[in-house]
DRENPA-3360 file (N, C-alpha, C; in nm, 2 decimals, always signed):
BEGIN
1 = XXXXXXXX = +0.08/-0.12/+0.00/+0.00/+0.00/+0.00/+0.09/+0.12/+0.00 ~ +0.07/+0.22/-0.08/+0.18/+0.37/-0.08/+0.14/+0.44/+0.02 ~ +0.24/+0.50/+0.07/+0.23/+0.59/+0.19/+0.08/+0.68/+0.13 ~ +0.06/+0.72/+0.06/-0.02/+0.85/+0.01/-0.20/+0.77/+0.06 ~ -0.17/+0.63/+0.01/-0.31/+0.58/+0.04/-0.30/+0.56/+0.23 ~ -0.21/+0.51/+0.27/-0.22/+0.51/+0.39/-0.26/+0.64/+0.51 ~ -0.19/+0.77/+0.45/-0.21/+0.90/+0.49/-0.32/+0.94/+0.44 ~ -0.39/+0.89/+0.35/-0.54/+0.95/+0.33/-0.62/+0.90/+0.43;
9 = XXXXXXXX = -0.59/+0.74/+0.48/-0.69/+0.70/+0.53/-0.67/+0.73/+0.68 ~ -0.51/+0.75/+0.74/-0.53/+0.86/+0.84/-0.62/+0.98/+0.89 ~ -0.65/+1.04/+0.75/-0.72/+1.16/+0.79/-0.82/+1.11/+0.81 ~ -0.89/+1.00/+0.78/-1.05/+0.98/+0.85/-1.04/+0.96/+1.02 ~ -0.94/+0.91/+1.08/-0.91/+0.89/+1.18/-0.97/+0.97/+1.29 ~ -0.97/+0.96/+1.40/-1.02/+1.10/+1.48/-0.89/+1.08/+1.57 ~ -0.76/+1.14/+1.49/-0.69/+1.14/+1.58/-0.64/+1.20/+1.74 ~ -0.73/+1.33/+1.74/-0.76/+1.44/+1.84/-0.84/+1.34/+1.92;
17 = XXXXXXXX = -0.91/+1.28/+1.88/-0.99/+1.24/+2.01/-0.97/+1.11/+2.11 ~ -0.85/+1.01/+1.98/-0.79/+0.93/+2.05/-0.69/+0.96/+2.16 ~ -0.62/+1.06/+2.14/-0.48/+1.12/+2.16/-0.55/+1.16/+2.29 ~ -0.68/+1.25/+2.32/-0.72/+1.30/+2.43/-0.83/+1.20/+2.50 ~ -0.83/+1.07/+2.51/-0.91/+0.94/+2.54/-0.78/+0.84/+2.61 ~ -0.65/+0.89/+2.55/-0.52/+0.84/+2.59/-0.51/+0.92/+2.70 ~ -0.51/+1.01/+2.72/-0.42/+1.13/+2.81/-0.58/+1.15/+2.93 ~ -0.69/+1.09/+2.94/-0.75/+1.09/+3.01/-0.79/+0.96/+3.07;
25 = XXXXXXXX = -0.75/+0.88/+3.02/-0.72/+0.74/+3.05/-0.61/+0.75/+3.13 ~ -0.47/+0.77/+3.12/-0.36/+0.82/+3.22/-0.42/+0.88/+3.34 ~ -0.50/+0.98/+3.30/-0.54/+1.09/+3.42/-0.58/+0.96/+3.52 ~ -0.69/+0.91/+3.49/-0.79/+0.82/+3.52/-0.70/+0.68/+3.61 ~ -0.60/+0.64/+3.56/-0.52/+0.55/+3.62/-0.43/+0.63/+3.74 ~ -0.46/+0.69/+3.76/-0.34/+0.77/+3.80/-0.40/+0.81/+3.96 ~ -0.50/+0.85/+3.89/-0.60/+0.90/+4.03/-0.67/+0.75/+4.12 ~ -0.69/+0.63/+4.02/-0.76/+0.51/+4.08/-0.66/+0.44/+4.15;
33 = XXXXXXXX = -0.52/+0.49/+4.10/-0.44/+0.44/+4.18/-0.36/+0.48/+4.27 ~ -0.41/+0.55/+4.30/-0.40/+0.65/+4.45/-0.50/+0.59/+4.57 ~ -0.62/+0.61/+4.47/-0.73/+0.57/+4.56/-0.71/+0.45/+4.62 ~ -0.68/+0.34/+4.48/-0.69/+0.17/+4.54/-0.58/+0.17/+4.67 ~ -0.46/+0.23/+4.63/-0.33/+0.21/+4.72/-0.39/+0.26/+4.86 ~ -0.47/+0.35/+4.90/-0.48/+0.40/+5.03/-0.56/+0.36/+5.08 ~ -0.68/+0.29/+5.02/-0.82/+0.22/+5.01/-0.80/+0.09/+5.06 ~ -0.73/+0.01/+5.00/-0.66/-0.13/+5.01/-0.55/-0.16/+5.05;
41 = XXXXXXXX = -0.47/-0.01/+5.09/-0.36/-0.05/+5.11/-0.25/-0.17/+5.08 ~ -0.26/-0.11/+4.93/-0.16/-0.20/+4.80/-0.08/-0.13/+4.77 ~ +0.11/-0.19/+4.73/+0.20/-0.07/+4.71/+0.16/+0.01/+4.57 ~ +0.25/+0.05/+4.60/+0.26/+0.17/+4.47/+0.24/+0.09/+4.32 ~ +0.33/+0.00/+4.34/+0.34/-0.09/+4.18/+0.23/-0.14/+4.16 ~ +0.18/-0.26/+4.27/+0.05/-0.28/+4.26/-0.10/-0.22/+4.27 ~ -0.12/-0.14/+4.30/-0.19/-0.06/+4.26/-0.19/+0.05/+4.12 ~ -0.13/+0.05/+4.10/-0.05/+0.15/+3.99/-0.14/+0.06/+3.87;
49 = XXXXXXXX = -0.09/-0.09/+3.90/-0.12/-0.23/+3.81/-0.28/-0.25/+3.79 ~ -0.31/-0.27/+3.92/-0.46/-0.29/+3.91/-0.52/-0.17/+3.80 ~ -0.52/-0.06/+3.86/-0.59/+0.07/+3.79/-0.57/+0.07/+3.66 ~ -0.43/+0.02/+3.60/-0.40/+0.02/+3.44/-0.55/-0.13/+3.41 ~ -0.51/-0.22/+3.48/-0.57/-0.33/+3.40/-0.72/-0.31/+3.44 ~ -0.79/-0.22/+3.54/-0.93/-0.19/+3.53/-0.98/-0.11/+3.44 ~ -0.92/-0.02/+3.43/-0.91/+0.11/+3.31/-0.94/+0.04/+3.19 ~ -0.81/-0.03/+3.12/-0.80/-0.09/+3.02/-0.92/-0.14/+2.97;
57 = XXXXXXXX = -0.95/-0.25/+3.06/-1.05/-0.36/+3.07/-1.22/-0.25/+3.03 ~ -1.22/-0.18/+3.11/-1.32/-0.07/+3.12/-1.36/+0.01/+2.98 ~ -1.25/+0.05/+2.96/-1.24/+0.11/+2.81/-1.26/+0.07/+2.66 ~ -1.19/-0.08/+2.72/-1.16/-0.16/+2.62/-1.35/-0.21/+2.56 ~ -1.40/-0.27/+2.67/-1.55/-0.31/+2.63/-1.62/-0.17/+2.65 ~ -1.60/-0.08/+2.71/-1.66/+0.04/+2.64/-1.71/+0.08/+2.48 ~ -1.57/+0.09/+2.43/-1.56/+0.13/+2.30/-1.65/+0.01/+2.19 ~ -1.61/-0.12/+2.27/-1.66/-0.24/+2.17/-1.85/-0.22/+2.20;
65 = XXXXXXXX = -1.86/-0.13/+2.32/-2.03/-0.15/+2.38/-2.06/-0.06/+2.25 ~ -2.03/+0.10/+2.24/-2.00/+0.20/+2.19/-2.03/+0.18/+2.02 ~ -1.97/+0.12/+1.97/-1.98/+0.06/+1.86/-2.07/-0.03/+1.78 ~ -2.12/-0.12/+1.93/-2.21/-0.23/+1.85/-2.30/-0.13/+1.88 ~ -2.37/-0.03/+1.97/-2.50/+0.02/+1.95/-2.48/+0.19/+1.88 ~ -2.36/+0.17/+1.84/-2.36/+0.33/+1.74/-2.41/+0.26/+1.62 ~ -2.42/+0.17/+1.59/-2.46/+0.10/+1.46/-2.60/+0.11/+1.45 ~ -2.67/+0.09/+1.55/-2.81/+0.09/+1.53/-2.91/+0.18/+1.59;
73 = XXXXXXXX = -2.79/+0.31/+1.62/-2.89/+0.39/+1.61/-2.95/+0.51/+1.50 ~ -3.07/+0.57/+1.53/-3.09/+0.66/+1.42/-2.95/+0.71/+1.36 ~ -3.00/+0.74/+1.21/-2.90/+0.82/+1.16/-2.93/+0.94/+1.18 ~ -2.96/+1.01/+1.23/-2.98/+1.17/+1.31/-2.91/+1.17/+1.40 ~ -2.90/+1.05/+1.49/-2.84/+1.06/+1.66/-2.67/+1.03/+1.55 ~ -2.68/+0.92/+1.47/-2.59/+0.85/+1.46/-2.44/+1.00/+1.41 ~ -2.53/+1.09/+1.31/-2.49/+1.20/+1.25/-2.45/+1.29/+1.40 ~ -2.48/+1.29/+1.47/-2.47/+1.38/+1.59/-2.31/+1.33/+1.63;
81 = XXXXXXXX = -2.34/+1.20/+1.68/-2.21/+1.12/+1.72/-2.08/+1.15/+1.66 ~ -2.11/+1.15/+1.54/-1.99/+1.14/+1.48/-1.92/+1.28/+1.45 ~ -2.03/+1.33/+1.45/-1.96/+1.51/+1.43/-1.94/+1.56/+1.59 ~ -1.95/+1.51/+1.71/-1.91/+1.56/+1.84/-1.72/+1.44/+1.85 ~ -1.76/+1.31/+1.76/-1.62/+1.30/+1.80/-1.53/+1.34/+1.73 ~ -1.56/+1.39/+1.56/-1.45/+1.38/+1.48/-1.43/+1.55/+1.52 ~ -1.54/+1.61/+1.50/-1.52/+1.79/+1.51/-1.56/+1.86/+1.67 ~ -1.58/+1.75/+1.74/-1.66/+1.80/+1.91/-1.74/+1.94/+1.92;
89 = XXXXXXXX = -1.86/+1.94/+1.79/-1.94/+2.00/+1.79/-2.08/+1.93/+1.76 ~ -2.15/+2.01/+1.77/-2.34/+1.92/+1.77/-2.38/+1.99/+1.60 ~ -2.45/+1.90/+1.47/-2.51/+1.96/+1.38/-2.64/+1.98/+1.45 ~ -2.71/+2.10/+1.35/-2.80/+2.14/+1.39/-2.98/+2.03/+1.33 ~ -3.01/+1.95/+1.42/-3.12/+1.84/+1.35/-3.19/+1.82/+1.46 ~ -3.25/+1.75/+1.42/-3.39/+1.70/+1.53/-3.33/+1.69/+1.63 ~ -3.23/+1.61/+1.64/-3.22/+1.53/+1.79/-3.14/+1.66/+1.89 ~ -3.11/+1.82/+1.82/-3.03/+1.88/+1.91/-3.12/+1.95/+2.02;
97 = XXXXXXXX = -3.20/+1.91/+2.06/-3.29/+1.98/+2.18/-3.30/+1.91/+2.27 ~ -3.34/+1.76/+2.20/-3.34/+1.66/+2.35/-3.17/+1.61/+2.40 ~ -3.08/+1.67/+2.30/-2.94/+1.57/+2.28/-2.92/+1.60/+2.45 ~ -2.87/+1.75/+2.53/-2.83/+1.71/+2.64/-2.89/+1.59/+2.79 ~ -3.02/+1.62/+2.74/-3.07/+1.52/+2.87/-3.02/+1.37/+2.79 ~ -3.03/+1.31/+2.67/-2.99/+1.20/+2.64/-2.78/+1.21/+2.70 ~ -2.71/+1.32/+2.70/-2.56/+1.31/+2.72/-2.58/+1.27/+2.86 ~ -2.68/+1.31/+2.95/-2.67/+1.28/+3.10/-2.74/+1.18/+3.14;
105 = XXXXXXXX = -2.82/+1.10/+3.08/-2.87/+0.99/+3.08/-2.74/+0.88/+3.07 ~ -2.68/+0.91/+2.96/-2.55/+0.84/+2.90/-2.47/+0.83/+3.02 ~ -2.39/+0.94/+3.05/-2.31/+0.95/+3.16/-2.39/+0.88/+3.28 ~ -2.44/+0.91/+3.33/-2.48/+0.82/+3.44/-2.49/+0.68/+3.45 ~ -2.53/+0.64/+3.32/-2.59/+0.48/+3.30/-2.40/+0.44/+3.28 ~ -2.32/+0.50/+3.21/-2.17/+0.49/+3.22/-2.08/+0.48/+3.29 ~ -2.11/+0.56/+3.41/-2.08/+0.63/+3.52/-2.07/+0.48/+3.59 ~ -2.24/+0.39/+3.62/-2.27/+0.25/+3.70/-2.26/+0.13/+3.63;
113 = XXXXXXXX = -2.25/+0.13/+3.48/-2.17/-0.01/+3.41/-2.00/+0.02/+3.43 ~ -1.92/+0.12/+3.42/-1.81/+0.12/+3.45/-1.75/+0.07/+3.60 ~ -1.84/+0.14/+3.66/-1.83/+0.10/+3.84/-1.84/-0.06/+3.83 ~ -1.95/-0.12/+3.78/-1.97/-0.27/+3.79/-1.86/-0.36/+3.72 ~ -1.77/-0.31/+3.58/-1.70/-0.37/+3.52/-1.59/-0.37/+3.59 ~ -1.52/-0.26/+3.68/-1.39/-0.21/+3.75/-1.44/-0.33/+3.86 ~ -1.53/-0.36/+3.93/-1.55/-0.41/+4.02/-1.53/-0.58/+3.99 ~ -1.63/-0.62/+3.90/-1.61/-0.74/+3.85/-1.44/-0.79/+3.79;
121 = XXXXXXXX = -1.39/-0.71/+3.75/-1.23/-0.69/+3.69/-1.19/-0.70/+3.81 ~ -1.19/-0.65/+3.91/-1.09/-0.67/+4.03/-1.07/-0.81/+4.12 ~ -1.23/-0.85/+4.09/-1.28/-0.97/+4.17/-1.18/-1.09/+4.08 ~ -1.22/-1.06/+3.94/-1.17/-1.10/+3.89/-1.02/-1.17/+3.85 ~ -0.98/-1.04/+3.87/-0.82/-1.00/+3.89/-0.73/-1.08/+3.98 ~ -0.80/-1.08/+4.10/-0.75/-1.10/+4.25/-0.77/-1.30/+4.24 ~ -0.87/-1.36/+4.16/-0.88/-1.47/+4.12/-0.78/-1.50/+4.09 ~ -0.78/-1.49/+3.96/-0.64/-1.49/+3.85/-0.52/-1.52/+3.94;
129 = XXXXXXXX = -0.52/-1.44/+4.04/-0.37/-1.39/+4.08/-0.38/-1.49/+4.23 ~ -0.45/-1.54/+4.27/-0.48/-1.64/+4.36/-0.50/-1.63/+4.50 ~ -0.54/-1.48/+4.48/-0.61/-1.39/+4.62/-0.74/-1.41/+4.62 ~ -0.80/-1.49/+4.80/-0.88/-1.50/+4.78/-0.98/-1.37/+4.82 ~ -1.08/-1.37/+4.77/-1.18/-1.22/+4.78/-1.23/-1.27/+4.93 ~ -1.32/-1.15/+4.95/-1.33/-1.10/+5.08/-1.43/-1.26/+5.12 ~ -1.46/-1.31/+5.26/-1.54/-1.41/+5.27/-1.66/-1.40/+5.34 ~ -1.79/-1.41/+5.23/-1.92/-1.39/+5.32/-1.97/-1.47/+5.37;
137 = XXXXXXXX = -1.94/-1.61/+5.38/-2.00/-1.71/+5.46/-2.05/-1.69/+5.57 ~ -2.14/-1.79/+5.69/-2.18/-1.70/+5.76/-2.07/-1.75/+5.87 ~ -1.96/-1.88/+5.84/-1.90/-1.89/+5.95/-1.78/-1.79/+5.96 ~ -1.74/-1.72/+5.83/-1.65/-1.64/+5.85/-1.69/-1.46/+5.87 ~ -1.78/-1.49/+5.82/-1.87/-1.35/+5.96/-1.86/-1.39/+6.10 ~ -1.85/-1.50/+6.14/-1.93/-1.48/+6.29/-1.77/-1.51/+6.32 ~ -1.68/-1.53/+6.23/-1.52/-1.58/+6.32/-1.43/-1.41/+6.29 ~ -1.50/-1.34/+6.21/-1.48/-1.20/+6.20/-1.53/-1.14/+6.35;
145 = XXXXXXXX = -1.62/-1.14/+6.34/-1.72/-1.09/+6.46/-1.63/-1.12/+6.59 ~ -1.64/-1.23/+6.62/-1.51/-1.29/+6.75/-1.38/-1.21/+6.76 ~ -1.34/-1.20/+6.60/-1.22/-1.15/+6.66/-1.24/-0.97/+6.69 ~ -1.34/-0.92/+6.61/-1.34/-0.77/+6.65/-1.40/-0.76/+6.78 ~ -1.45/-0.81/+6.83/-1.51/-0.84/+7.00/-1.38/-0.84/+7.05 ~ -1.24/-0.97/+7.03/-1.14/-0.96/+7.13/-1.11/-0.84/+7.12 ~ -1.11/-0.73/+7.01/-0.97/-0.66/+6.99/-1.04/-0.54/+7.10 ~ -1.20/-0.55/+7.05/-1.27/-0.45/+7.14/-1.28/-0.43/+7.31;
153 = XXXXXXXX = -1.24/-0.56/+7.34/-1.18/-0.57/+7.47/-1.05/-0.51/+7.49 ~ -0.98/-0.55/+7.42/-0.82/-0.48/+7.45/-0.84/-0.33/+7.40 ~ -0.93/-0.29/+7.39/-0.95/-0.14/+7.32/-0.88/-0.10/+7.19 ~ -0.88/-0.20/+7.11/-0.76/-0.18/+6.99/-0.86/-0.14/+6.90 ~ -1.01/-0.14/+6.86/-1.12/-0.16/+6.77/-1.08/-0.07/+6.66 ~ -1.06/-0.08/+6.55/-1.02/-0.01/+6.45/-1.15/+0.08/+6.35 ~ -1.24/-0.03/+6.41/-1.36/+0.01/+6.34/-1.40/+0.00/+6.19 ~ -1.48/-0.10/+6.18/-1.51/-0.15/+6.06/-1.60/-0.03/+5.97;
161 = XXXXXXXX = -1.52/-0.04/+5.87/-1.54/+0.07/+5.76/-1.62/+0.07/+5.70 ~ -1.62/-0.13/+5.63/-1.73/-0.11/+5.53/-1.76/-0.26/+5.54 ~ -1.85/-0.32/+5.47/-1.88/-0.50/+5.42/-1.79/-0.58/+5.35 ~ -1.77/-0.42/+5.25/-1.66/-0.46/+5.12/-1.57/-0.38/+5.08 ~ -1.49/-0.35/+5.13/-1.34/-0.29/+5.17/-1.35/-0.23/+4.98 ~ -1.35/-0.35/+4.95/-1.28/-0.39/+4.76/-1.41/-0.30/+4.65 ~ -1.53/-0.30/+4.70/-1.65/-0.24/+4.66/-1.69/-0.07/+4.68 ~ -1.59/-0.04/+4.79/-1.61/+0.11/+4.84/-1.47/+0.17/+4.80;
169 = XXXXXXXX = -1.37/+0.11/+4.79/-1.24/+0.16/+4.71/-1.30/+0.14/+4.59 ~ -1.34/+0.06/+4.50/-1.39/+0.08/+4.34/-1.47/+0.23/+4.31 ~ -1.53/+0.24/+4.39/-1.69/+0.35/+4.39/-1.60/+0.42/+4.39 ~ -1.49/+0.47/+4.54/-1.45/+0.61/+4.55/-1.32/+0.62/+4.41 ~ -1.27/+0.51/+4.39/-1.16/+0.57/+4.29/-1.27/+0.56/+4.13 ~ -1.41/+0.53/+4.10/-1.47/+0.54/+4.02/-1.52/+0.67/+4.04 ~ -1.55/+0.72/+4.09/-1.58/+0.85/+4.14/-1.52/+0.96/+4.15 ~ -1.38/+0.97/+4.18/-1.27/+1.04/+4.15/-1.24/+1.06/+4.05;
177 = XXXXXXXX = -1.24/+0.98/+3.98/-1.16/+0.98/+3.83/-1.30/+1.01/+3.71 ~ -1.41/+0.98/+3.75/-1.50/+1.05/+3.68/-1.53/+1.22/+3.70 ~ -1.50/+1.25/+3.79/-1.50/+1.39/+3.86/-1.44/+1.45/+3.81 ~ -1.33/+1.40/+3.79/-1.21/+1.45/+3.71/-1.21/+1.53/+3.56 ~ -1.22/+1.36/+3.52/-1.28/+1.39/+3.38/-1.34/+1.50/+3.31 ~ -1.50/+1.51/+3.37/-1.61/+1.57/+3.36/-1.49/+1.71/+3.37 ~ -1.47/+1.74/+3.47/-1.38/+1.91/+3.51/-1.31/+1.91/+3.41 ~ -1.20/+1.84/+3.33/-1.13/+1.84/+3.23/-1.24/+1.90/+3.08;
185 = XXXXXXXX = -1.31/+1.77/+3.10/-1.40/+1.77/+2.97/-1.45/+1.99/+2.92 ~ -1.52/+2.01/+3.05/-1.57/+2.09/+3.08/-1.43/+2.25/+3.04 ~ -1.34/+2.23/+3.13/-1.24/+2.32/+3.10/-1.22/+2.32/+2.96 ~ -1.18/+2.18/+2.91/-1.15/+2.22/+2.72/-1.22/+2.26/+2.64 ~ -1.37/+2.23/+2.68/-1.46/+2.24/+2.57/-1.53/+2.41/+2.62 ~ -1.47/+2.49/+2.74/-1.49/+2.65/+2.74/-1.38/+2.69/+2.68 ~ -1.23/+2.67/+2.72/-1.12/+2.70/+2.67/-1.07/+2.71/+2.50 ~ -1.15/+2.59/+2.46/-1.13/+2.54/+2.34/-0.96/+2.51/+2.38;
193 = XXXX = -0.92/+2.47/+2.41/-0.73/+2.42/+2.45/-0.69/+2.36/+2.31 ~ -0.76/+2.26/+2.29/-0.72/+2.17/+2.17/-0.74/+2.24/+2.03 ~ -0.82/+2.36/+2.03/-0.86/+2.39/+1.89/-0.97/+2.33/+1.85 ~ -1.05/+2.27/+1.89/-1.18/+2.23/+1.83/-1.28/+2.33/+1.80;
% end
């Protein structure tokens, strides 16, 4: 194939949007792994690790979700889509009056399949890697229970934080890092930073 056919088909690319999907993906790892490390108290590397392979994981069936149902939707919405990723502007059509309540609909429903994927991926994860996850049985509740009772005698009680240590670190570092984003998103698209 000659460079010339190759470089044409570059320019269909949405290179701007990859390049800033990259660099907020970083953000995003960066911040989840802060949170996992202090949440879970996992080192630096490990943590660092998890957040790359939840992200990944996250993004990765995102885009493939993204794709199978950009395909079927209207070509008005579908025309919308494509002109906010390749030019990150809205044409002017039917669907521009209802489009923001459908963007926040989106985000949100995003917002709690991402939460559940990062969660499922960790559970996951920690399998793989031959850690076993937290135990809800009810004998290892009640041999939890025993021991926070001794410690509560010695006055040591640390105080139980949560059910699911692994479930309240996903939320908060899901939550952080969408926070984030959104502020980002928000700053470029008043600033215009990138030129769009």
């Amino acid at each position: 194939m000659p460079l010339n056919d190759v470089l044409s088909e570059l320019g269909m690319m949405p290179l701007r949007a990859i390049a800033f999907q990259s660099l907020l993906l970083m953000v995003a790892i960066v911040l989840e792994a802060m949170v996992l490390r202090q949440q879970l108290r996992l080192g630096y590397r490990t943590s660092m690790q998890y957040a790359a392979t939840l992200n990944l994981l996250a993004t990765s069936l995102g885009w493939v979700a993204f794709l199978a149902i950009e395909a079927v939707l209207p070509l008005a919405l579908r025309s919308q889509i494509i002109s906010y990723v390749l030019f990150n502007r809205f044409y002017a059509n039917s669907w521009l009056d209802v489009l923001p309540v459908v963007v926040v609909v989106v985000a949100i429903a995003a917002f709690f399949v991402t939460y559940w994927i990062k969660l499922q991926g960790l559970l996951w994860l920690l399998q793989l890697l031959g850690q076993k996850p937290v135990d809800t049985t009810p004998e290892a509740i009640e041999s939890n229970r025993r021991q926070l009772y001794a410690r509560a005698r010695r006055a040591q009680v640390e105080g139980q934080r949560s059910s699911s240590p692994r479930a309240l670190a996903v939320l908060q570092a899901n939550a952080l890092s969408f926070t984030v984003i959104l502020v980002l998103l928000l700053v470029v698209n008043q600033t215009e930073v990138l030129g769009w």
